[in-house]
N, C-alpha and C positions, 0 to 999 in steps of 0.2 A: 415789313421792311421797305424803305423809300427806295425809290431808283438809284437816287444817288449813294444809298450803303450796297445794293448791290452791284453796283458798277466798279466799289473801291473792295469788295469781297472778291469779285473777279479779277480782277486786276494784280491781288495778291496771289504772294508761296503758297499759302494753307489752298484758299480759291483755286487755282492749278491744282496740287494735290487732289483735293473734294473732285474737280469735276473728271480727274482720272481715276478714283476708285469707280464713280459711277458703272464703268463698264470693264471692270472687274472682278474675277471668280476666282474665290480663294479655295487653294485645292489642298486640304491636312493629310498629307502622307509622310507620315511617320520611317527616320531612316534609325537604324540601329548602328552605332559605330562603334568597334573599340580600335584597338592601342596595339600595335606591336611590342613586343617585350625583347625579343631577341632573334637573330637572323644566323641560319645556321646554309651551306651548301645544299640548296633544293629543297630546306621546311624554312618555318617561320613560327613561333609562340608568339600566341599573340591572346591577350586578357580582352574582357568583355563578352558585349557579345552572348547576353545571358538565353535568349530565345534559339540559337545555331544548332542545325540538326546536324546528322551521323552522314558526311559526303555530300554537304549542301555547297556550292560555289558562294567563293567568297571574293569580292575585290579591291585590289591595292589599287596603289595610284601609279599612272602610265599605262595607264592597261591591263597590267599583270593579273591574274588568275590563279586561287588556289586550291585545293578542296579541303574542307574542314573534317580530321581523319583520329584523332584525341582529344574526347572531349573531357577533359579533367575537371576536379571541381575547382580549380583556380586558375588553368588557360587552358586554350586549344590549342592541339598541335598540327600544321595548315602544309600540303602539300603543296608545293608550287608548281606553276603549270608554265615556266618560263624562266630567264636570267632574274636572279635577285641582286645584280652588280649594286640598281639604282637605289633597294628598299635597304633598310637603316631601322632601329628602333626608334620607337617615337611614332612612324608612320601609323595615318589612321586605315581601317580596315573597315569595308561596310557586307553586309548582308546581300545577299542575290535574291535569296528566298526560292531557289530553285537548285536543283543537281547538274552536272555537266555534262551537255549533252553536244548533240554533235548534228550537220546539215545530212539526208537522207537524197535519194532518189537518183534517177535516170540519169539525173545531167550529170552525175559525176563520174560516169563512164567515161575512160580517154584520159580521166585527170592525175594531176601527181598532188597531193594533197598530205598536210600535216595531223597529226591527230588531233588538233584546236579545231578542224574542218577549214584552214587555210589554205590557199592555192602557192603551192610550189613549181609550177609549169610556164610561170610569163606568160597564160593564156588568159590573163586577166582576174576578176574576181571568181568566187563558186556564185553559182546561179543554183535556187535550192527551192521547194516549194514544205521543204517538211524537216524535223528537227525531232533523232531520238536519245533518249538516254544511253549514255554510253554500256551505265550499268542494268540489265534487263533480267529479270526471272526466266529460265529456261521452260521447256513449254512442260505442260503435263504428262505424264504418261500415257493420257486415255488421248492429247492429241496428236500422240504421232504412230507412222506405218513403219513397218518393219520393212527393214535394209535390202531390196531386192533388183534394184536396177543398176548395172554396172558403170561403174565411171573410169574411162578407159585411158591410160596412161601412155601410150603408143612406146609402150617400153617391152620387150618380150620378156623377163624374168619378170616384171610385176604381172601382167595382166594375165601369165598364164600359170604362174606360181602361187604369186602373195596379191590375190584382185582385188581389188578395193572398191566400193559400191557408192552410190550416193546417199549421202546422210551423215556415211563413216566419218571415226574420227580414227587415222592411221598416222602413228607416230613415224618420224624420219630421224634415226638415233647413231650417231659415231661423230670420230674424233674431228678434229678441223682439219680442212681439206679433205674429204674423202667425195666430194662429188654430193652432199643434201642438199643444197641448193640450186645445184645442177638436175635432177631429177622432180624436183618442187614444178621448176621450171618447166622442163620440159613436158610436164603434165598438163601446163597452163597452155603450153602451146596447143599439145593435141585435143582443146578442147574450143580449135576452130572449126565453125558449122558443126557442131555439137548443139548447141543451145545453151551452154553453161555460161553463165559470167562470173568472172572468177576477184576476188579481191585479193593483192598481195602485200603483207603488213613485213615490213622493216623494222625489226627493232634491234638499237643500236649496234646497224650494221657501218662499216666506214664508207665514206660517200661515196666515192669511186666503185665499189663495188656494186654499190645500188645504181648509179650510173650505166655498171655496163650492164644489169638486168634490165634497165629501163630503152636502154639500146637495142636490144634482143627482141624485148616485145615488141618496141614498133618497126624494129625493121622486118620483121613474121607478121606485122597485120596483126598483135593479139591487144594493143590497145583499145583496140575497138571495141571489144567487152570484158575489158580490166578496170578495175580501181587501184591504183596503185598508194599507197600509203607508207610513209617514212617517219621514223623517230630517226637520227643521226648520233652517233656517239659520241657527238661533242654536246648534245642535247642533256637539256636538265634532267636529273633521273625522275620526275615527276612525268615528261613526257614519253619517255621510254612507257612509266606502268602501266599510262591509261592506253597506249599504243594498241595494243591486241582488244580490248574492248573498245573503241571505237569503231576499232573495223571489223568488229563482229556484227556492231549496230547497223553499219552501212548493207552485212552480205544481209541482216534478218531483214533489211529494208525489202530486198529484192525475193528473196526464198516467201517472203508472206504476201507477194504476191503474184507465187503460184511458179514462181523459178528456178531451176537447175543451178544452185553459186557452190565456187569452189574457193576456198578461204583458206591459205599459207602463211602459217607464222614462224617467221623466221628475224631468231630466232628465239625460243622462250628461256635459254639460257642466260640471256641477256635481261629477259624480263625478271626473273629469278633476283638476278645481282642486282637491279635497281629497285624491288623490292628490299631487300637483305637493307640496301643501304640507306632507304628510307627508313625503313623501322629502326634499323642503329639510333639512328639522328633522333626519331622520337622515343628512345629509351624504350622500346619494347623489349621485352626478354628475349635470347638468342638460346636457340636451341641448338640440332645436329649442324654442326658445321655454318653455325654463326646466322642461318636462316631462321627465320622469327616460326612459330609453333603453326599459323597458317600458312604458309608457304603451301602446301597439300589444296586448301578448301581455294585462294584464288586464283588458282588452272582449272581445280573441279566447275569452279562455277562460270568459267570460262569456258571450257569442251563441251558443257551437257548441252550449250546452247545450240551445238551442230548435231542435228536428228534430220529425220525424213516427216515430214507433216500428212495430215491424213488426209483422203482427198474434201475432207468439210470445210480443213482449210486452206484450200486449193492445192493440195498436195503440191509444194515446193520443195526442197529440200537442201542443205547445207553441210557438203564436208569438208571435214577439215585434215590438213595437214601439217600439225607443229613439228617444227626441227629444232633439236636439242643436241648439244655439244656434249660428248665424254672427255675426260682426260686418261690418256696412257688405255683404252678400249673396256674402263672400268662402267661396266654398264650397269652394274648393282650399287653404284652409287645415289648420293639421295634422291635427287632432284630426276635423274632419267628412269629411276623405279620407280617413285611417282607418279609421274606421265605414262608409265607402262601399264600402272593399275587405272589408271583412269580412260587410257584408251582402248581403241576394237583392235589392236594390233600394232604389231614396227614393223620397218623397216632397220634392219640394222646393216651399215656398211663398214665394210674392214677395212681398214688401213695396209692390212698384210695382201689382201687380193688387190687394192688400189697402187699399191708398189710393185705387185707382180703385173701389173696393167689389164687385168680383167675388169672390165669395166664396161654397165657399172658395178661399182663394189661391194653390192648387195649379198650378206650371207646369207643365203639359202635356210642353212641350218636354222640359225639363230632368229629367222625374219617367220610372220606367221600373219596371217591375217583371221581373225577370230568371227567374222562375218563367211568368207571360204564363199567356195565353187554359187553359194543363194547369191552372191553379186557379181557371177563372172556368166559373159557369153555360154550360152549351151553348147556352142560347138566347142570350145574347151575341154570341153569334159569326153573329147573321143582322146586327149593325149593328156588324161586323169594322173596315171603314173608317172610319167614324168619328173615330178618333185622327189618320188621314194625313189628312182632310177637315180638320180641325181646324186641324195644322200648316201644311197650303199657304194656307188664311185666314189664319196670322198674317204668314207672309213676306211675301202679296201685300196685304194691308192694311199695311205697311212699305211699301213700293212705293209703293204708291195714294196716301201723303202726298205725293209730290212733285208731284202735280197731272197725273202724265201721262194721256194718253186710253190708257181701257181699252175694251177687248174687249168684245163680252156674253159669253164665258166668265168671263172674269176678275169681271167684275163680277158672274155667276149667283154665283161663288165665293165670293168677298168677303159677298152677302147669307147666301145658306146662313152662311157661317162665323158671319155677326154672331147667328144666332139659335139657333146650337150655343153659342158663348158663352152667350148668354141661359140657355140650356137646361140647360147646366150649371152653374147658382146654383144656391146651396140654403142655406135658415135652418139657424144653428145648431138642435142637436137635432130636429129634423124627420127622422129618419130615416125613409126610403121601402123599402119591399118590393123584392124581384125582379122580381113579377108589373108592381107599378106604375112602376119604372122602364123597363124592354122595352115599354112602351106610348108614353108618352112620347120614348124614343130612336127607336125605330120609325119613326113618324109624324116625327121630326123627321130620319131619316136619310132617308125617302123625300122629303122635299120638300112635308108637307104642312103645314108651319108658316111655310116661305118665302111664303107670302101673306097672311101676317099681320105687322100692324105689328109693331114692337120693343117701343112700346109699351103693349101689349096681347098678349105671347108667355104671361108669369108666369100672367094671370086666364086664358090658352086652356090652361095647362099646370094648373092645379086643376081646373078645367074636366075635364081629361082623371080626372085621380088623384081626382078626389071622382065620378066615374062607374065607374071601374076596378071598383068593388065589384060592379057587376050584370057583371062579365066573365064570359065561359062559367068555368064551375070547372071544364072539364075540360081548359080550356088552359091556367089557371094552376097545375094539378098536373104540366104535362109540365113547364113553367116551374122549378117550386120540387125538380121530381124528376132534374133534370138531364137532359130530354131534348132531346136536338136540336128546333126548328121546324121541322115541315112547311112546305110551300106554302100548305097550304089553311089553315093555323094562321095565317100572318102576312098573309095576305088579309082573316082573320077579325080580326085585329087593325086589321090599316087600315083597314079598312070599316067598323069601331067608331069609331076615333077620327076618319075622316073625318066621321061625322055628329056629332059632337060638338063639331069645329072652325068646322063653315061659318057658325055667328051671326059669328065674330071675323075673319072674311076680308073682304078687300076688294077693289076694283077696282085696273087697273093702276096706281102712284104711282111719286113718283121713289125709291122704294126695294124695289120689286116687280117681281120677274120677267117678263118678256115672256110672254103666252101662247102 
């Protein structure tokens, strides 16, 4: 070719074109798209799409997110993971080729975070080095240890009643309003200088209310090793579902590697209903009370994932605490029997003892912890009876109303019981030590609070906890170190808070013991 044709080749469109593919690399990546067919409140059907697995991420346009959750032989039926105001039929829908998963690590301590892994704090973006599925297999059998180290709620009815260990999964079950969320909390607080990091999951709670738990924590210092996570009940019920698996992902991030997490879902009642009303929408069949026939397996494969790991896999551990809502204190109901088979225990709170202001409103009776005394302090175990002291005061105060003549057994009974109630009040957030709860129980299992009015118990019982601090330190290291109580150790306690009792004691009256 002459100079002069290559000068008029250059010079040319094609010429341009040629000398830009030159340095060009054509890259064949294949996209799979199909077709939305119809847009329902929080799903989408949507055709194509012939290679789409079982909960693979799918995406619209604008951003939006779905998980692909029915897979029919003529459409899928697609979770939405956000507002569908903007999608419309017609929209096209592409392939992710991966599942929904979520940012992991450290840096999300401190944050307030949506279940997509977005920052809801104005502290900017998440800063993240690792990314898990939201949805994960629970560990094996042969990798975890059995439930032995106690996780301490700085509440005296749980820790010395109904204990709860780390690993456990302890149900939190009664009606609205009775103080579960109050007690979720106050666990989260007493697990500063603890070592635990605790994650706490919102689901569709109203925002105001998550608000003022977000107020709580940080004005206590416990953001400092929280993750806090919200689904909002004006939120798609797509984000409500995946709510509790997320933040289950985020606590396994931290438990596998070798850490103490304590994980709150509140609450699953709500996850329940936004389940229920995804399935609606995808024509699932409804069973008891309108919940689709798995409703049971996704809490099961939710809870199994909080255990205690073995030390091979740096012995971490993750309990959990879901709070579920009854109507009218119907606790044989679907959804709360449910959660009752599936966890190591409840808590159940009365509405009847939350009106009469005992509080908190934890029934005794009805509450059990199925792990017991293997995840409670050893020194607990010097005021063992206590719980059956408890129980035979409420039967025989049942009794006592019909006016019949008691015993002086019965009636020693009855006063003890009335001041074990007393005993076990406690102010929100007021969380109490180990050391200063075994002081207080002590003295009050020995009988040395039976000679004190009712009331006048509350001012003998600060009395006791605002002296506790001059206690020997080398009984409250056997205390916090899980050693059993000596003899001479709970002598040394009784004899402590005997002189600190006798200003508030009285002579014999008509609700004091015989000497």
């Amino acid at each position: 070719m002459s100079a002069i044709e290559n000068n008029l080749l250059e010079g040319s469109t094609f010429g341009q074109i040629a000398k830009g593919l030159e340095n060009f690399t054509f890259s064949m990546q294949p996209r799979e798209v199909g077709l939305v067919t119809s847009v329902s409140t929080g799903i989408a059907k949507v055709s194509g799409l012939p290679g789409v697995g079982f909960e693979e991420l799918l995406k619209f346009k604008e951003g939006l997110f779905g998980i692909a959750y029915n897979l029919d032989e003529d459409e899928i039926g697609v979770i939405l993971l956000g507002k569908d105001t903007s999608l419309k039929a017609g929209d096209e829908v592409e392939r992710t080729g991966r599942v929904m998963d979520i940012p992991v690590g450290y840096e999300l301590i401190g944050r307030v975070i949506d279940p997509l892994g977005q920052a809801l704090d104005e502290k900017g973006p998440i800063m993240y080095g690792e990314r898990l599925p939201i949805e994960r297999p629970a560990h094996a059998i042969m990798d975890r240890s059995a439930v032995a180290v106690p996780l301490q709620t700085g509440i005296k009815v749980i820790d010395a009643l109904i204990p709860i260990g780390r690993g456990q999964r302890e149900l939190i079950v009664g009606d609205r309003q009775t103080g579960k969320t109050a007690i979720a909390i106050d666990t989260i607080l007493n697990q500063h200088d603890k070592n635990v990091l605790c994650v706490y999951c919102a689901i569709g709670q109203r925002a105001s209310a998550v608000a003022k738990v977000i107020a709580n924590l940080r004005d206590r210092g416990a953001m400092e090793y929280t993750v806090v996570m919200v689904a909002e009940g004006n939120d798609s019920p797509g984000i409500s579902y995946i709510a509790p698996y997320a933040a289950t992902s985020v606590a396994e991030y931290f438990m596998e590697q070798g850490r103490d997490v304590l994980i709150v879902y509140d609450d699953l009642t709500h996850h329940a209903r936004a389940y229920r009303e995804l399935s609606l929408l995808l024509r699932r069949p409804p069973g008891r009370e309108a919940f689709p026939g798995d409703i049971f397996y996704i809490h099961s494969r939710l809870l199994e994932r909080s255990t205690h790991l073995s030390e091979e896999l740096k012995g971490g551990s993750l309990t959990a605490l879901p709070i579920i809502e009854t109507e009218a204190q119907n606790i044989s109901a679907y959804i709360p029997t449910n959660l009752i088979s599936i966890t190591d225990g409840q808590l159940y709170l009365s509405p009847k003892l939350f009106e009469l202001g005992i509080l908190p409103a934890v029934d005794v009776g009805k509450s059990v912890s199925r792990v017991g005394d293997k995840a409670q302090l050893a020194a607990y175990r010097s005021i063992a009876k206590l719980k059956l002291e408890y129980a035979q005061f409420e039967e025989l105060e049942t009794f006592a109303r019909f006016g019949t003549r008691l015993d002086e057994t019965t009636k020693q009974t009855i006063i003890h019981g009335k001041r074990i109630r007393e005993c076990l009040k406690q102010h929100e957030l007021q969380q109490l030590t180990a050391s200063e709860q075994i002081v207080v129980l002590l003295a009050l299992k020995e009988g040395l609070l039976d000679m004190i009015p009712i009331e006048k118990i509350h001012e003998a019982e600060e009395a006791l906890l605002t002296n506790s601090k001059d206690f020997p330190e080398e009984i409250i290291k056997r205390i916090v170190g899980n050693e059993k109580l000596s003899e001479d150790d709970s002598k040394a306690i009784l004899k402590f808070a005997e002189t600190i009792l006798v200003p508030f004691q009285e002579k014999e009256g008509p609700d004091q013991p015989k000497k």
